[in-house]
N, CA, C and O of each residue as an XYZ file, in Angstrom:
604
protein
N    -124.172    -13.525     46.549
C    -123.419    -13.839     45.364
C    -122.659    -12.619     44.873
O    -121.638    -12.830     44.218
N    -123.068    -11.254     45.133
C    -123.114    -10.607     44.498
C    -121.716     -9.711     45.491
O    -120.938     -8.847     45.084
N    -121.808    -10.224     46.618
C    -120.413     -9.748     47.848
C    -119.327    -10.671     46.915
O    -118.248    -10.199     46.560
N    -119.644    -11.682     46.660
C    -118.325    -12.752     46.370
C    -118.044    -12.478     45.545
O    -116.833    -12.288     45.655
N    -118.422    -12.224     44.350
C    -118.188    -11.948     42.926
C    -116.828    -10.167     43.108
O    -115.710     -9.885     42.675
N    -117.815     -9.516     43.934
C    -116.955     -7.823     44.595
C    -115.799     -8.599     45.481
O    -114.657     -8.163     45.335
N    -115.985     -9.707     46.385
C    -114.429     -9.961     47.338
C    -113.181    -10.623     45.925
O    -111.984    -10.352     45.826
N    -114.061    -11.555     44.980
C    -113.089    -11.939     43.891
C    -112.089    -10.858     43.218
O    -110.874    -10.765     43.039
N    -113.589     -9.862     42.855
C    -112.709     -8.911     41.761
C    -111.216     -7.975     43.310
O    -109.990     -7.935     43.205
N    -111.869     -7.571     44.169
C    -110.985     -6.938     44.750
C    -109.566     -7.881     45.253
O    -108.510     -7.272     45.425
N    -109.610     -8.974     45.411
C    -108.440     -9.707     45.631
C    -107.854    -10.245     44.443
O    -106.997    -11.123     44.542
N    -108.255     -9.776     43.240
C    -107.298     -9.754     41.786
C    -106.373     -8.596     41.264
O    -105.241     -8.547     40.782
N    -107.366     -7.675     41.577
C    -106.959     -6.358     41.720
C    -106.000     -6.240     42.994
O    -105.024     -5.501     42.867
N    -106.111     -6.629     43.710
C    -104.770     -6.686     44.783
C    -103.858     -7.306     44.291
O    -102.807     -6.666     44.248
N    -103.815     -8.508     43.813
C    -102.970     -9.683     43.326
C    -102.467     -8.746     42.372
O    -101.250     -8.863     42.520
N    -102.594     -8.171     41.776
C    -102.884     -7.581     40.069
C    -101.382     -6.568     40.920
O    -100.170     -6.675     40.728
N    -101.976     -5.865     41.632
C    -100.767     -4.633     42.220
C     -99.338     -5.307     43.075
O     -98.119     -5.140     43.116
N    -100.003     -5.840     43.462
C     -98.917     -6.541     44.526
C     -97.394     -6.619     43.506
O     -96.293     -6.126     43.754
N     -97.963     -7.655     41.982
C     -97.037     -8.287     41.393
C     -96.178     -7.286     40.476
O     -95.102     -7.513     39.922
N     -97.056     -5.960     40.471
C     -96.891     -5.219     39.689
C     -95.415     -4.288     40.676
O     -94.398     -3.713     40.288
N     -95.964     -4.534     41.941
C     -95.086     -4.241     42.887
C     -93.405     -4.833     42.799
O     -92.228     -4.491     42.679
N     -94.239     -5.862     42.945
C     -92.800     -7.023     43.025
C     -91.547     -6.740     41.965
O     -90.326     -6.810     42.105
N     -92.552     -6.328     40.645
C     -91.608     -6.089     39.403
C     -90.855     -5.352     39.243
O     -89.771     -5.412     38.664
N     -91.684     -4.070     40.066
C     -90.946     -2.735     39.993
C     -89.874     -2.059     41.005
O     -89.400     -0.929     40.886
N     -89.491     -3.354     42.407
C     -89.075     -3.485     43.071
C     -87.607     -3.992     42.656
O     -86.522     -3.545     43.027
N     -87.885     -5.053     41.780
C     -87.061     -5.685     41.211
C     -85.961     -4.844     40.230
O     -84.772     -4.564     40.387
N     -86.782     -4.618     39.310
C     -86.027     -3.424     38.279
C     -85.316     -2.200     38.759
O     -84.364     -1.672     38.184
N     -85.964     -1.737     40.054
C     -85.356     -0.479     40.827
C     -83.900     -1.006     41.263
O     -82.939     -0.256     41.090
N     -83.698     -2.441     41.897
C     -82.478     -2.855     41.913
C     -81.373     -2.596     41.156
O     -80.263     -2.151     41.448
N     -81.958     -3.015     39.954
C     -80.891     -3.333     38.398
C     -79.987     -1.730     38.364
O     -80.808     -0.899     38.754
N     -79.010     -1.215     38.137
C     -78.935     -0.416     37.765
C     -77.882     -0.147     36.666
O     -77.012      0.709     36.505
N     -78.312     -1.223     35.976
C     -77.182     -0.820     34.737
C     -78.503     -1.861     33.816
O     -79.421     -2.537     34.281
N     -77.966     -1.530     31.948
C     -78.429     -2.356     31.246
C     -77.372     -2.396     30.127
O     -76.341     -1.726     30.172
N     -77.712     -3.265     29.074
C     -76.670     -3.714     28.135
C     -76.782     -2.829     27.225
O     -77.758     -2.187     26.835
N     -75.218     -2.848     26.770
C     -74.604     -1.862     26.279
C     -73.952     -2.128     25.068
O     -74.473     -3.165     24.660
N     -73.064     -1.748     24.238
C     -72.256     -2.140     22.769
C     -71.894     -3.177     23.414
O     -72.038     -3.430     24.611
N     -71.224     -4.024     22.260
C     -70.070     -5.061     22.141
C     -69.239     -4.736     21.803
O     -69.179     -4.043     20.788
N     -68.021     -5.152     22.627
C     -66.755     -5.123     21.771
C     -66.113     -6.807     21.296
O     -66.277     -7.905     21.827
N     -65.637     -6.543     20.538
C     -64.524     -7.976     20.148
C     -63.252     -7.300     20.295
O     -62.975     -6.242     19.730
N     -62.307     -8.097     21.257
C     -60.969     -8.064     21.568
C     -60.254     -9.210     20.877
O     -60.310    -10.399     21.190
N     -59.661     -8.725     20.011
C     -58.312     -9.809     19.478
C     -56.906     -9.825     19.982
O     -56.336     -8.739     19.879
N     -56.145    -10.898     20.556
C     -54.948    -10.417     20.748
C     -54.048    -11.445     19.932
O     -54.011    -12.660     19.737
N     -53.249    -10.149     19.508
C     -52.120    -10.720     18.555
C     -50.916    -10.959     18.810
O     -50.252     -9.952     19.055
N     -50.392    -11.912     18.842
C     -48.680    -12.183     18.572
C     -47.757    -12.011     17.798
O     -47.191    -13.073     17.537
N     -47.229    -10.912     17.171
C     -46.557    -10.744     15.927
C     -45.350    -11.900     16.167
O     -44.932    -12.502     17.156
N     -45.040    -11.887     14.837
C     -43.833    -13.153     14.914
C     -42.189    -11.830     14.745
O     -42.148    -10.816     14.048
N     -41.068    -12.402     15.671
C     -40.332    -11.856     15.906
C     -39.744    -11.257     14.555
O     -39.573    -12.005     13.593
N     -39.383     -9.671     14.476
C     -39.087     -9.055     13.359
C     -40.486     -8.809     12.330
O     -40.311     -8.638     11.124
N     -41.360     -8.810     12.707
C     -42.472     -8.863     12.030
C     -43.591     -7.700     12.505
O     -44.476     -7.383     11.711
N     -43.540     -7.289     13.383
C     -44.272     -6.213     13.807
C     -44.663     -5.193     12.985
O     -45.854     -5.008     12.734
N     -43.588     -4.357     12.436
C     -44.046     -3.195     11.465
C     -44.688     -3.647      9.986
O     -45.185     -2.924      9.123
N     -44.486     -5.217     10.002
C     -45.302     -5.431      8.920
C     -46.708     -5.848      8.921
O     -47.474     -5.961      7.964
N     -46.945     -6.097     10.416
C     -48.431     -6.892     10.702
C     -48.843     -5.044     10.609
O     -49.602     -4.614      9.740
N     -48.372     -4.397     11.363
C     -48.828     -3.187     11.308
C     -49.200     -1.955     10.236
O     -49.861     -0.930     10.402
N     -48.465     -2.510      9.013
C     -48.856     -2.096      7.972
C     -50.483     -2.516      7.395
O     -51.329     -1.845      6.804
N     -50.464     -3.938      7.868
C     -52.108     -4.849      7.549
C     -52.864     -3.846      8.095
O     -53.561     -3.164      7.344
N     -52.841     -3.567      9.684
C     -53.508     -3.217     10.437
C     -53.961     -1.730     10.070
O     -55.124     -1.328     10.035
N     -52.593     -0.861      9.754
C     -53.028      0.868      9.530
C     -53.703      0.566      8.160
O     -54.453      1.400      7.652
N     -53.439     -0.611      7.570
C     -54.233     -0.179      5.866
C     -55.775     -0.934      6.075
O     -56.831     -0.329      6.259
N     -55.591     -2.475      5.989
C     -56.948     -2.791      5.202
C     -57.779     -3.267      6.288
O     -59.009     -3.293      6.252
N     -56.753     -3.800      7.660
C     -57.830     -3.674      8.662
C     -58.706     -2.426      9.061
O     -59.916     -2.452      9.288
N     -57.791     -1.220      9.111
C     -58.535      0.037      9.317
C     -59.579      0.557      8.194
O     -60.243      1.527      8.560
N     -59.850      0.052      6.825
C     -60.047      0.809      5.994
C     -61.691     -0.339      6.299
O     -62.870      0.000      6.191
N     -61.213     -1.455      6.618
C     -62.640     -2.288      6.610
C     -63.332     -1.953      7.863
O     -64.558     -2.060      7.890
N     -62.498     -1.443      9.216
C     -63.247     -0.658      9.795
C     -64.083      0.087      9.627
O     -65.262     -0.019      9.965
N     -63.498      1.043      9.011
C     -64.089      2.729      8.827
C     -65.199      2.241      7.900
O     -66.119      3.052      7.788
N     -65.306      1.310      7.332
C     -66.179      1.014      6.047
C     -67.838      0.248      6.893
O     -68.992      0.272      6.465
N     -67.305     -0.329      8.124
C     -68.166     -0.771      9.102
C     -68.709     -0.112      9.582
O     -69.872     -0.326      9.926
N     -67.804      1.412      9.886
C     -68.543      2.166     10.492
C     -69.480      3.106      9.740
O     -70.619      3.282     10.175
N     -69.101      3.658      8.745
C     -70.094      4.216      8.051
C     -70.752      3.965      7.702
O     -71.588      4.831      7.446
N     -71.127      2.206      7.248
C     -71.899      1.621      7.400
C     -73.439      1.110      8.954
O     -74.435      0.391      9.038
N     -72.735      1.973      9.737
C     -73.362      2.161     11.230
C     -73.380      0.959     12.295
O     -73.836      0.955     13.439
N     -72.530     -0.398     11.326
C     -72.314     -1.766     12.387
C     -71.067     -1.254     13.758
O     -71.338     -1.434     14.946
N     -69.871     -0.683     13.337
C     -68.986     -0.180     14.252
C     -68.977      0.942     14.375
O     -69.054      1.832     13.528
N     -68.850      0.992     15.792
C     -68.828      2.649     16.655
C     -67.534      3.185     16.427
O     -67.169      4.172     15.787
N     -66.813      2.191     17.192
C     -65.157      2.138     16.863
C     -64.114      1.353     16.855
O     -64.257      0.149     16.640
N     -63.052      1.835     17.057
C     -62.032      0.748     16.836
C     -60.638      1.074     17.480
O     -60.170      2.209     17.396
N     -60.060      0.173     18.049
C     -58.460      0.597     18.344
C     -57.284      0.074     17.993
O     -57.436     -0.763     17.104
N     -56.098      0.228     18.345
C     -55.256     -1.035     18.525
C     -54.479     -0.499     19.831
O     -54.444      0.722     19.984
N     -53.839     -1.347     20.807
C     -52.888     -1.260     21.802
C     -51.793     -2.076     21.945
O     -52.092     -3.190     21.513
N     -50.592     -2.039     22.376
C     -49.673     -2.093     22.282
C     -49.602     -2.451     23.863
O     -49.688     -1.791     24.899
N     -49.363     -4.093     23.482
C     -48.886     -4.764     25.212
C     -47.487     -4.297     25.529
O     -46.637     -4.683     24.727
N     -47.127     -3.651     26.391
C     -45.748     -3.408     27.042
C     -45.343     -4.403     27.632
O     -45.992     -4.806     28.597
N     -44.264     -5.022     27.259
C     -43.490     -5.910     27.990
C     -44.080     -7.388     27.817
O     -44.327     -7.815     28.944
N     -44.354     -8.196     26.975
C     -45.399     -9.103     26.834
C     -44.534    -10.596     27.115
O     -43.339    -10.777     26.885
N     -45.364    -11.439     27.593
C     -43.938    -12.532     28.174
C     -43.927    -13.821     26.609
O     -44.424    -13.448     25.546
N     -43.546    -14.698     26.691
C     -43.295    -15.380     25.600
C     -44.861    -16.101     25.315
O     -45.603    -16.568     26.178
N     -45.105    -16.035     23.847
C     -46.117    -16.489     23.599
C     -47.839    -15.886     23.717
O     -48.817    -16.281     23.083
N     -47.760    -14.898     24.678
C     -48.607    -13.652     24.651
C     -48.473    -12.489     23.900
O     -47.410    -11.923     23.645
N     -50.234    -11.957     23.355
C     -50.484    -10.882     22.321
C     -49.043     -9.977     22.974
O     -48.508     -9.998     24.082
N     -48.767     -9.261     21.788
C     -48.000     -8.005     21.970
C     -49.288     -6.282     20.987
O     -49.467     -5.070     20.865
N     -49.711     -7.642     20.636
C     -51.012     -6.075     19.943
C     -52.317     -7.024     20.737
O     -52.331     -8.178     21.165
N     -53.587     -5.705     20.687
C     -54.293     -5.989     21.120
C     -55.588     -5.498     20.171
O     -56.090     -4.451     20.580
N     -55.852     -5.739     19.667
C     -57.382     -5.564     18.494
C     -58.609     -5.355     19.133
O     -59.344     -6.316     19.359
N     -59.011     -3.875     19.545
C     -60.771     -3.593     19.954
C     -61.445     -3.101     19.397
O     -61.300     -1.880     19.336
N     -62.652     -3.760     18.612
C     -63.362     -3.187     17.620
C     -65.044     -2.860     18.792
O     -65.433     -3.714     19.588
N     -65.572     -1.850     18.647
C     -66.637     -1.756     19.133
C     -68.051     -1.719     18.878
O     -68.562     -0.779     19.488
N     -68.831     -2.352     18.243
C     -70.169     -2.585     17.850
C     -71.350     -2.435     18.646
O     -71.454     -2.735     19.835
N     -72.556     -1.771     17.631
C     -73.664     -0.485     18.695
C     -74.291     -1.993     19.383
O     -74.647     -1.993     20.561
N     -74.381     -3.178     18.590
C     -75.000     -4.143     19.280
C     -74.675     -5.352     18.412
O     -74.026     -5.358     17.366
N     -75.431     -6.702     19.245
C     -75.300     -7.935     18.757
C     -75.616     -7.732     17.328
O     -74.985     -8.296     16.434
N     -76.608     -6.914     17.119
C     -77.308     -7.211     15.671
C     -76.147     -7.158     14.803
O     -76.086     -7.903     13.825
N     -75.078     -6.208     15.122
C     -74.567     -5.831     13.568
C     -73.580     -6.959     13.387
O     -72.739     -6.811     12.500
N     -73.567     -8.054     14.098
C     -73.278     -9.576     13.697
C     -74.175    -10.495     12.891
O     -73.935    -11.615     12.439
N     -75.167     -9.817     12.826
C     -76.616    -10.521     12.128
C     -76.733     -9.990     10.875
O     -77.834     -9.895     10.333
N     -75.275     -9.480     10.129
C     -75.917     -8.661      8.419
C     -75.766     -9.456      7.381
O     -75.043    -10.452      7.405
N     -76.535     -9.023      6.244
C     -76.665     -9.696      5.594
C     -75.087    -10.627      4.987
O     -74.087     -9.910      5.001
N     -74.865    -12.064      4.503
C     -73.228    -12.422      4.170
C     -72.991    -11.667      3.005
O     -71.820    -11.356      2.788
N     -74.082    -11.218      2.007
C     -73.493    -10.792      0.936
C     -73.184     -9.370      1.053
O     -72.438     -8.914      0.187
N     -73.639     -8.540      2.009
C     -72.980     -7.330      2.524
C     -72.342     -7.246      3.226
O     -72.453     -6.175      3.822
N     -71.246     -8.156      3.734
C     -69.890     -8.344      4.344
C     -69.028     -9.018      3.534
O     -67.817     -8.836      3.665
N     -69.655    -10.101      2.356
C     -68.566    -10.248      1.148
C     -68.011     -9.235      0.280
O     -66.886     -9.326     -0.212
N     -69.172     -7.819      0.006
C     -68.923     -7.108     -0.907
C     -67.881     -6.324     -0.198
O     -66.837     -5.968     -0.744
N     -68.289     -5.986      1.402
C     -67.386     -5.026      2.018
C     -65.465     -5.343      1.817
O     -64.425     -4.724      1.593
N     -66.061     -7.000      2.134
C     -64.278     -7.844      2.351
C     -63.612     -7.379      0.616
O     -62.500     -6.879      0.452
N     -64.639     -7.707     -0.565
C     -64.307     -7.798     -1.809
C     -63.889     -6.820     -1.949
O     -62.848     -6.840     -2.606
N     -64.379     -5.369     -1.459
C     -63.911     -3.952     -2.088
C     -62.323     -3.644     -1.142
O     -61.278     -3.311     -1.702
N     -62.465     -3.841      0.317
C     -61.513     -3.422      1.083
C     -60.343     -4.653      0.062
O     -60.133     -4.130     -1.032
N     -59.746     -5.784      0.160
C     -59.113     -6.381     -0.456
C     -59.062     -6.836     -2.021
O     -58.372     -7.723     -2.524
N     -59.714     -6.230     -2.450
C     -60.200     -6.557     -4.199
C     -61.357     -7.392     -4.882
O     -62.088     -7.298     -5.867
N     -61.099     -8.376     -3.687
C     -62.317     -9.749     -4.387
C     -61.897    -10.639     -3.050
O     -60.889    -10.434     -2.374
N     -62.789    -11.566     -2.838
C     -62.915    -12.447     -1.792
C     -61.748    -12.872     -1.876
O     -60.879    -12.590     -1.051
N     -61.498    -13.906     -3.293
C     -60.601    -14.731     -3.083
C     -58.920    -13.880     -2.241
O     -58.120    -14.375     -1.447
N     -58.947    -12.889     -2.694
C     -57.786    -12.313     -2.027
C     -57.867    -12.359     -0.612
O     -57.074    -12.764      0.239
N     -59.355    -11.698     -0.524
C     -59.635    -11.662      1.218
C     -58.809    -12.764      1.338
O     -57.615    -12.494      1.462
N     -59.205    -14.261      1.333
C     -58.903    -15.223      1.870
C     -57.533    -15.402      1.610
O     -56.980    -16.109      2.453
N     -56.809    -14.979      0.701
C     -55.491    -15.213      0.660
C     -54.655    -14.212      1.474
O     -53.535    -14.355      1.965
N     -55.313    -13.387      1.484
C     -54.318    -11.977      2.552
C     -54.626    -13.152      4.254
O     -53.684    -13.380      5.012
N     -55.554    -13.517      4.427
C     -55.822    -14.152      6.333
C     -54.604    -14.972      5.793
O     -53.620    -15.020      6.531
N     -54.548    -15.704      4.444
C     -53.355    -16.956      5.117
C     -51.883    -16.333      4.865
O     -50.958    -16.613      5.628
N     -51.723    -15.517      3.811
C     -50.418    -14.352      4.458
C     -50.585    -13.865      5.965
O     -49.547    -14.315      6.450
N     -51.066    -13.402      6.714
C     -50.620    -12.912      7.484
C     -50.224    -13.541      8.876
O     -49.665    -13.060      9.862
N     -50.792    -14.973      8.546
C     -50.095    -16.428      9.171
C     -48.745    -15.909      9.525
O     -48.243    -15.830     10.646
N     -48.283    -15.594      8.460
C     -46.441    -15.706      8.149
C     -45.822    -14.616      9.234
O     -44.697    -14.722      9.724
N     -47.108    -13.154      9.626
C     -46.479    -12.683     10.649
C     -46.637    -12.542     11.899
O     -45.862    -11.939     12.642
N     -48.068    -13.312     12.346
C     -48.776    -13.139     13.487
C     -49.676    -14.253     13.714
O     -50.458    -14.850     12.973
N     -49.334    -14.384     15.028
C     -50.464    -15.481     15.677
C     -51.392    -15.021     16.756
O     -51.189    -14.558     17.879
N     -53.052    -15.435     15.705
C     -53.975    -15.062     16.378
C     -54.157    -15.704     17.976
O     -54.450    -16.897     17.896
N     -54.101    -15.425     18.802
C     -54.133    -15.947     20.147
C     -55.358    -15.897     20.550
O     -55.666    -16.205     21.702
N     -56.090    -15.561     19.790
C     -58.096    -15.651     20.885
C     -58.523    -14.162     20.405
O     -57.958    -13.096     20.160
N     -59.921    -14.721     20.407
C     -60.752    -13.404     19.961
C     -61.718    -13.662     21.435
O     -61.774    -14.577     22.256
N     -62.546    -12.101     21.246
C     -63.254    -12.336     22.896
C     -64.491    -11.470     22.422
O     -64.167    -10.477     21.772
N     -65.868    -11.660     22.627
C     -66.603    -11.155     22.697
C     -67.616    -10.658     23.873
O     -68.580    -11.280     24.319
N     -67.150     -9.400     24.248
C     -67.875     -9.145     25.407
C     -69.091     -7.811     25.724
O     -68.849     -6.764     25.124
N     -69.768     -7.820     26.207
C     -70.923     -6.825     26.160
C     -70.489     -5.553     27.382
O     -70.425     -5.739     28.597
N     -70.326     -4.740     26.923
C     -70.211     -3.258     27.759
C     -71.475     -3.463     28.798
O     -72.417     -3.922     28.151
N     -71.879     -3.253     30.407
C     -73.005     -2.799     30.454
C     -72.896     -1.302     30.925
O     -71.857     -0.957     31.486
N     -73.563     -0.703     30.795
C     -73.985      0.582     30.854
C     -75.290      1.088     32.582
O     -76.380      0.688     32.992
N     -74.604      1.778     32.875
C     -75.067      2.084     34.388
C     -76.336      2.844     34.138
O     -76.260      3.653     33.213
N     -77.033      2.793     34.515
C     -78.818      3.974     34.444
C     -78.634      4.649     34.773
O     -77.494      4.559     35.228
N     -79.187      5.894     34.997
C     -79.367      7.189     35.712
C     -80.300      7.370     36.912
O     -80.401      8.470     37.455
């Protein structure tokens, strides 16, 4: 009884390594893991309208940036400039960069106050998105995850 009970434990303890094997076999593969998010917006300014979407953009889009970021949700932020863009495609391109999913998870009333201070009060927030109808069409937002290579 006392062999069987010693052949049990030693073929668990094998089982036990083997899988432990398998795992670490597995993971040695992987060599990257997840990384920031970015959100890509691309914009269409409406013809003759450019330096004014761009005024939005250097003022209260950037200022609600920087306000994200010091807040520690955004890493960073850009804008780019499509060269040559054919009809109906972004001519700007909007990349904001976030340390992770979470900082999509904050609290609403600490992204109302942020919207309220960068634009005055909500209700404006919401009235500046439907002004800027008049100079640009949002064409798609994109949310995608950086991954990041191991060492």
């Amino acid at each position: 009884m006392k062999q069987l009970i010693r052949a049990a434990a030693i073929a668990a303890v094998l089982a036990t390594g083997a899988m432990a094997g398998s795992a670490s076999a597995q993971n040695a593969t992987r060599n990257y893991d997840n990384g920031p998010v970015w959100e890509i917006s691309y914009i269409e300014t409406k013809p003759g309208m450019f330096d004014d979407y761009m005024n939005y953009v250097g003022g209260q889009w950037r200022a609600l940036n920087e306000a994200q970021k010091k807040a520690g949700y955004v890493l960073d932020y850009d804008v780019l400039a499509v060269d040559h863009p054919r009809d109906h495609e972004p001519d700007l391109i909007l990349i904001v960069k976030y340390k992770n999913m979470a900082a999509f998870d904050q609290p609403l009333s600490e992204g109302e106050a942020l919207m309220a201070k960068t634009f005055g009060s909500m209700p404006a927030a919401n009235q500046g998105m439907v002004a800027r109808e008049s100079v640009r069409v949002l064409r798609g937002t994109t949310l995608a995850r950086e991954l990041t290579f191991l060492k």
